[in-house]
N, CA, C and O atoms as CSV, one atom per row, in Angstrom:
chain,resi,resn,atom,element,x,y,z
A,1,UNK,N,N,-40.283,-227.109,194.164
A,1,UNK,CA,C,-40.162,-228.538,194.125
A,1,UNK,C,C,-39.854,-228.971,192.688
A,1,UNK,O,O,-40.377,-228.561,191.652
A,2,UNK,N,N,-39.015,-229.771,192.829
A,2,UNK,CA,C,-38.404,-230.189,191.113
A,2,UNK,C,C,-39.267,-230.906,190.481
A,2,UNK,O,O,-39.908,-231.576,191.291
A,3,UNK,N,N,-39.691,-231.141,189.055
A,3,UNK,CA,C,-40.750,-232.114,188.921
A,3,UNK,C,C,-40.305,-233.868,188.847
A,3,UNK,O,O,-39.128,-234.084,189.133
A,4,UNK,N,N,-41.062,-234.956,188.531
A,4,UNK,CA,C,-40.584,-235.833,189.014
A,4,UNK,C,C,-40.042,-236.841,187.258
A,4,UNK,O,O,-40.540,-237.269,186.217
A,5,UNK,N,N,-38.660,-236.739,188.019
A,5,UNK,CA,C,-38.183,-237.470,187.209
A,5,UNK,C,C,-38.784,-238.780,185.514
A,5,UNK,O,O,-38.564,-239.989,185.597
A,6,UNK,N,N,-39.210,-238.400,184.729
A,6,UNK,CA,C,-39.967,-239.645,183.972
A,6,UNK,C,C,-38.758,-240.862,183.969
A,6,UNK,O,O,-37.667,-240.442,183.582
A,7,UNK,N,N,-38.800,-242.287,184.341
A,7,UNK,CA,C,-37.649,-243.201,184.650
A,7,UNK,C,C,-38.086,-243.740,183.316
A,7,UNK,O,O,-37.308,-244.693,183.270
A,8,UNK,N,N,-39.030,-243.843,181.778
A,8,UNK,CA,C,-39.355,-244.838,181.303
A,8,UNK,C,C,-40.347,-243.410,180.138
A,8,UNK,O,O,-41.560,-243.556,179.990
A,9,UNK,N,N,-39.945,-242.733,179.764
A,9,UNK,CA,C,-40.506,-241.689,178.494
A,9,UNK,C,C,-40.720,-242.581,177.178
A,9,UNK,O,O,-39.931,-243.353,176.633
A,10,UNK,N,N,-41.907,-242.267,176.872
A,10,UNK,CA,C,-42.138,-243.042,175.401
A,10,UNK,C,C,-41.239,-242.215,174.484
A,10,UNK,O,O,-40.911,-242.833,173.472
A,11,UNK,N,N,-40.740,-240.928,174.586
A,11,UNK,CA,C,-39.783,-240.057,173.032
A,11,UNK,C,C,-38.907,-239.552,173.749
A,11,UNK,O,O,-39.185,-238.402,174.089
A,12,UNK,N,N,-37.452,-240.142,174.321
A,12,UNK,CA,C,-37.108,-239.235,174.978
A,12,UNK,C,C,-36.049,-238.500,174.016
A,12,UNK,O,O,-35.378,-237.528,174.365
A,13,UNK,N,N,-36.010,-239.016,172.952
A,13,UNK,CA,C,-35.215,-237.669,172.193
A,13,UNK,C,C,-36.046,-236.741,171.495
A,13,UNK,O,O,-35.457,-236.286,170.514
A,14,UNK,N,N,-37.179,-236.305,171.643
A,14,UNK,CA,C,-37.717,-235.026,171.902
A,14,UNK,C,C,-37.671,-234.229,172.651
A,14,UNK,O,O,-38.109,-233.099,172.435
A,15,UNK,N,N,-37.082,-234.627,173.835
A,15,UNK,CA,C,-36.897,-233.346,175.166
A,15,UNK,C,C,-35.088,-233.447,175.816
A,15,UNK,O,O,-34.340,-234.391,176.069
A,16,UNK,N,N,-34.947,-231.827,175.895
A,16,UNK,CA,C,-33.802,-231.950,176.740
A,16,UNK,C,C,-33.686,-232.531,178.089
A,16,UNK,O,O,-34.624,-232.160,178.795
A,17,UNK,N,N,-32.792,-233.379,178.743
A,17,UNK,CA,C,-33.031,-233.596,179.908
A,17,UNK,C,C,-32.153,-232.967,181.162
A,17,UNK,O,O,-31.932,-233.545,182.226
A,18,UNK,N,N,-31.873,-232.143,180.925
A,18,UNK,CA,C,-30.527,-230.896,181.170
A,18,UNK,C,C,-30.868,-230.278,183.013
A,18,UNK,O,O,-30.129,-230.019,183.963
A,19,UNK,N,N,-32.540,-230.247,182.767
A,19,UNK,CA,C,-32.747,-229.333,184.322
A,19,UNK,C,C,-33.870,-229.532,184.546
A,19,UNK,O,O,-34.418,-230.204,183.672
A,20,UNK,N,N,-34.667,-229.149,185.604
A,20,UNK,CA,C,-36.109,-229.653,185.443
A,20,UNK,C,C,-37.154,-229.362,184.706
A,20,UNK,O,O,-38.284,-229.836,184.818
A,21,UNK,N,N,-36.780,-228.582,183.952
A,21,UNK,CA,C,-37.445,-227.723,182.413
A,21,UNK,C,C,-38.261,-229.020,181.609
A,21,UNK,O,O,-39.398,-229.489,181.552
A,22,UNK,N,N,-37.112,-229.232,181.120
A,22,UNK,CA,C,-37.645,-230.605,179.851
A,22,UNK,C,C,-38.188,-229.947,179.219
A,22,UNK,O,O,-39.417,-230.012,179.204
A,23,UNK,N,N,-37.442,-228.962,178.368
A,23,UNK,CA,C,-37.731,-228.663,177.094
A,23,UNK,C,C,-37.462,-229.343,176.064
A,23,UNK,O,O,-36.673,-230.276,175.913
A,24,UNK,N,N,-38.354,-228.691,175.151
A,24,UNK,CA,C,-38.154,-229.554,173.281
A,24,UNK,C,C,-37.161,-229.412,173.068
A,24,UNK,O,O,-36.577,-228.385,173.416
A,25,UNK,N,N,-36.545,-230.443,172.376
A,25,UNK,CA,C,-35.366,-230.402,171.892
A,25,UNK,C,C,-34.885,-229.039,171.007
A,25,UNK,O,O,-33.892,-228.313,171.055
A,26,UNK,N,N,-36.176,-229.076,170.127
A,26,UNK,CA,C,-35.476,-227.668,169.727
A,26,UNK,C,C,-35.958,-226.548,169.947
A,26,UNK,O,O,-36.005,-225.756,169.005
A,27,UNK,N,N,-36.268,-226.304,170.758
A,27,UNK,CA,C,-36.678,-225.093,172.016
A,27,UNK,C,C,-36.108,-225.115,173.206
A,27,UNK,O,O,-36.835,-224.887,174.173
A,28,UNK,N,N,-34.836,-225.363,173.400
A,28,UNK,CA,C,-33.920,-225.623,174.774
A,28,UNK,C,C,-33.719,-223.810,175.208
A,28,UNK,O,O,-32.988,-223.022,174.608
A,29,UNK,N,N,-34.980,-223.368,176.918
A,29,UNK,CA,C,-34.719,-222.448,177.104
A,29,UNK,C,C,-33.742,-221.556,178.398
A,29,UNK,O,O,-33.565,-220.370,178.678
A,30,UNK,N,N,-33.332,-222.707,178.874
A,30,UNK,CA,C,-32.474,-222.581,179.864
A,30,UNK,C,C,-31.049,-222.217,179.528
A,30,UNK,O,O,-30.306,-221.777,180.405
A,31,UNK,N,N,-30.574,-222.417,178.058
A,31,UNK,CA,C,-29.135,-221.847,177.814
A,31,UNK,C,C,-27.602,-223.313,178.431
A,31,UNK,O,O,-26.383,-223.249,178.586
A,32,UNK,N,N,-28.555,-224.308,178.567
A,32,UNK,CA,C,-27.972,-225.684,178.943
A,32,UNK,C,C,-26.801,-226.460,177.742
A,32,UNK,O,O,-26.547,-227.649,177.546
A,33,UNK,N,N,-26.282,-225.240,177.113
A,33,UNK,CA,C,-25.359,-225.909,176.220
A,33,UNK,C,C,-25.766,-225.522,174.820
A,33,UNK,O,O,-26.512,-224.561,174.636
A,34,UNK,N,N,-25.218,-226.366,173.676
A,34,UNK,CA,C,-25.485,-225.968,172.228
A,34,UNK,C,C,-25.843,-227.309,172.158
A,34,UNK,O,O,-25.637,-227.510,170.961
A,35,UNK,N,N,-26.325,-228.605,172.711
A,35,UNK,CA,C,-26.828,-229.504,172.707
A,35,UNK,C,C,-27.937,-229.864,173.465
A,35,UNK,O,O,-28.046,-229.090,174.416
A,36,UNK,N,N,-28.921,-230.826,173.440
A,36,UNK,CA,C,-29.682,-231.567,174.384
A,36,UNK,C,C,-28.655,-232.627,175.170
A,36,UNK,O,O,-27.628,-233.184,174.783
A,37,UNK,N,N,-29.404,-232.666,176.495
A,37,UNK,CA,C,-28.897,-233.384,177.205
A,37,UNK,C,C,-29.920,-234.651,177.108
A,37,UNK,O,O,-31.134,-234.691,177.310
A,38,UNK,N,N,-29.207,-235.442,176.813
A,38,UNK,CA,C,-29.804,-237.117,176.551
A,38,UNK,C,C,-30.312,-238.025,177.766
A,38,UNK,O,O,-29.620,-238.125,178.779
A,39,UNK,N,N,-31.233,-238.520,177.671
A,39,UNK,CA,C,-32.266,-239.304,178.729
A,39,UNK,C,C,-31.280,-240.476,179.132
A,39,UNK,O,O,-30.670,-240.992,178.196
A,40,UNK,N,N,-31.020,-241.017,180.556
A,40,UNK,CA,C,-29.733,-242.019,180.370
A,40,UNK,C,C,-30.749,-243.500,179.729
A,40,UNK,O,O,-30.214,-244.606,179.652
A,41,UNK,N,N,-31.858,-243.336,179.421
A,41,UNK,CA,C,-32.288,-244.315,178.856
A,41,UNK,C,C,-31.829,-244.623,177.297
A,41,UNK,O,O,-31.930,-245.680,176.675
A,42,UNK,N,N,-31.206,-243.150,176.804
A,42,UNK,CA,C,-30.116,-243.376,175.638
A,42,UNK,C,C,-29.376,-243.635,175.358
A,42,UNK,O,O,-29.055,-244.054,174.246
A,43,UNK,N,N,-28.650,-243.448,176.505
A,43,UNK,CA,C,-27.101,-243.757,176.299
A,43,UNK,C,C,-26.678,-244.892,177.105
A,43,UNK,O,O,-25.612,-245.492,176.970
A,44,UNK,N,N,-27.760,-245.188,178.111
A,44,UNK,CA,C,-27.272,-246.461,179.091
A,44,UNK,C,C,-28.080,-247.929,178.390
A,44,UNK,O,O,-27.784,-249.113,178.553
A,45,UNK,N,N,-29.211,-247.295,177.556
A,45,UNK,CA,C,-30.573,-248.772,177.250
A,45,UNK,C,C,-30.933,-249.147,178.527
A,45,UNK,O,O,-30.301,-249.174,179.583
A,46,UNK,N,N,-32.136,-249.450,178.214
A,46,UNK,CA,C,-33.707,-249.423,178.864
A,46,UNK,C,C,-33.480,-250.136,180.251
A,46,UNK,O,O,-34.441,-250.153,181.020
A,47,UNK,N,N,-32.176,-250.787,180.681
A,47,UNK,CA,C,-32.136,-251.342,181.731
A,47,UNK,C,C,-31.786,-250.218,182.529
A,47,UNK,O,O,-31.984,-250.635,183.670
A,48,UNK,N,N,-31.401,-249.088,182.617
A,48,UNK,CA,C,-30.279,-248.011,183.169
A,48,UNK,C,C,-30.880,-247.727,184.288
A,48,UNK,O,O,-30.222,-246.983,185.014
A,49,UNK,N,N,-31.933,-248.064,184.704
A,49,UNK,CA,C,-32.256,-248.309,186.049
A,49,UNK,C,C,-31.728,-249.480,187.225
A,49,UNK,O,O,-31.514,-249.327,188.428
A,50,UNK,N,N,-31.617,-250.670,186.378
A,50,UNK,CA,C,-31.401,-251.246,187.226
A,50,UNK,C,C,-29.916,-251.524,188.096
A,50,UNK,O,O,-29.905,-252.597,188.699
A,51,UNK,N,N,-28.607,-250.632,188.230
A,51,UNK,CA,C,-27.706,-250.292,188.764
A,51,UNK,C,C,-27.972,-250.096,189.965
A,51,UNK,O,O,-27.205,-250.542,190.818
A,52,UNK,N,N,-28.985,-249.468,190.286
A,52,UNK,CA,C,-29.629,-248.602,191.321
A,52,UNK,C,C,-28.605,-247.557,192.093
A,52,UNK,O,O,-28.543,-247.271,193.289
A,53,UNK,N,N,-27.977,-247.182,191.187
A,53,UNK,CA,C,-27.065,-246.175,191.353
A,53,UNK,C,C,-27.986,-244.767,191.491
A,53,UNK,O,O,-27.705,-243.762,192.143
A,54,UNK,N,N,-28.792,-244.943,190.931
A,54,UNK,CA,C,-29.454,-243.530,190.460
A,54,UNK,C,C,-30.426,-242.604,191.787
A,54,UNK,O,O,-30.652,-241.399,191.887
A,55,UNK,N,N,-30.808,-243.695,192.612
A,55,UNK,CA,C,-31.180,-242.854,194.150
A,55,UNK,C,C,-32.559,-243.255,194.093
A,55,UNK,O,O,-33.047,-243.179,195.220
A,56,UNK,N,N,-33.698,-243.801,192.901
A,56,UNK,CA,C,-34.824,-243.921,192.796
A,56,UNK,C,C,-35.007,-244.837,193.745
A,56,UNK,O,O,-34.253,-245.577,194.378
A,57,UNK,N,N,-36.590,-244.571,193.713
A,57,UNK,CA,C,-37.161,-246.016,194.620
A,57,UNK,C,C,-37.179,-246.974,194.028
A,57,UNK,O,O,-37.331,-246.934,192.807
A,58,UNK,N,N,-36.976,-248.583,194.953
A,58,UNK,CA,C,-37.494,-249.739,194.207
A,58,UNK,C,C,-38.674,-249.984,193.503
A,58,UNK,O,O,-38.614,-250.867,192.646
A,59,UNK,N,N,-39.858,-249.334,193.689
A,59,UNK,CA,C,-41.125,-249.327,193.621
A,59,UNK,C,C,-41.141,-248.571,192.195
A,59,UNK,O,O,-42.184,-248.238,191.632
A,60,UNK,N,N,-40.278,-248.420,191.857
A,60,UNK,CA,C,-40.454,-246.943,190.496
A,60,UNK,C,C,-41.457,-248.019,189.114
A,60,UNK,O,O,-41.597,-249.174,188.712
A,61,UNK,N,N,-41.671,-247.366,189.001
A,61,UNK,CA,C,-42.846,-247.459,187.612
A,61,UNK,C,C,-42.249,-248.013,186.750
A,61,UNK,O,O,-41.318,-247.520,186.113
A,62,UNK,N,N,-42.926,-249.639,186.553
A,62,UNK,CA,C,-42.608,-250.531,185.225
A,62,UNK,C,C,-41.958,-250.020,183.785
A,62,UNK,O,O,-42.600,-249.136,183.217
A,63,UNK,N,N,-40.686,-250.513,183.110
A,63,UNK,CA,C,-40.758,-250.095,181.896
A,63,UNK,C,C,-41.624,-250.501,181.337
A,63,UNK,O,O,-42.067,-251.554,181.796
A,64,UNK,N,N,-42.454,-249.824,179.863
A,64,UNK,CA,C,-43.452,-250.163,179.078
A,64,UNK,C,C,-43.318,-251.464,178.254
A,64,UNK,O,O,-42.320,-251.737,177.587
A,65,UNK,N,N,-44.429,-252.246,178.364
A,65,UNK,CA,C,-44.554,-253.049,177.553
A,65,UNK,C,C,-44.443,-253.250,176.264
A,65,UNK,O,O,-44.908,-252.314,175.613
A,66,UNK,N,N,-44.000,-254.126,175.629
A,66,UNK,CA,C,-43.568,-254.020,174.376
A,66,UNK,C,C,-45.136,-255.478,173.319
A,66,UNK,O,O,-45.153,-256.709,173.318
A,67,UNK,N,N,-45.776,-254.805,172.876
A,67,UNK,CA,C,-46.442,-256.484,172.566
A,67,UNK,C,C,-45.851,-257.200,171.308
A,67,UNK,O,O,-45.362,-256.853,170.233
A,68,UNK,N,N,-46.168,-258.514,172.041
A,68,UNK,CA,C,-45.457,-259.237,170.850
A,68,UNK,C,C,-46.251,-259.450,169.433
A,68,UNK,O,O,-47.425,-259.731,169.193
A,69,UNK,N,N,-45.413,-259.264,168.815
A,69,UNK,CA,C,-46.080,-259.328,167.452
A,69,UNK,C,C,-46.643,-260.360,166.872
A,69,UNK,O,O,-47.645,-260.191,166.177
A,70,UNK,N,N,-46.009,-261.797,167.088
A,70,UNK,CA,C,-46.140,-263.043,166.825
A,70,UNK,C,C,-47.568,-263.807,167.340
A,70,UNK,O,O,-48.002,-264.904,166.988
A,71,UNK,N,N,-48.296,-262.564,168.562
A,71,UNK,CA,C,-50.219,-263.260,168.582
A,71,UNK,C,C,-51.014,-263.177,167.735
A,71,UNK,O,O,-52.139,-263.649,167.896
């Protein structure tokens, strides 16, 4: 069973996102290239869920809160 997707990672450029591994970036042991494969929360921004292209459930887990600084 594959593990489950993180939709919302607090570091995601610490881990490859290449296979269901999710290895450290710089410990990539699957042989997935001479690069990490990037979280589409990198390359799309933090909305990249909401397309709903991606197959997830509606129900998927809140992005993280951000607090405001200004209380």
């Amino acid at each position: 069973m594959a593990k489950r997707f993180p939709l919302h990672p607090k570091h995601p450029e610490r881990i490859c996102w290449g296979c269901d591994r999710y290895c450290p970036a710089e410990a990539m042991g699957c042989g997935n290239g001479a690069s990490r494969t990037q979280h589409p929360s990198e390359v799309l921004g933090d909305d990249w869920l909401a397309s709903g292209d991606w197959g997830f459930e509606a129900e998927a887990e809140a992005p993280p809160q951000v607090p405001d600084a200004a209380r």
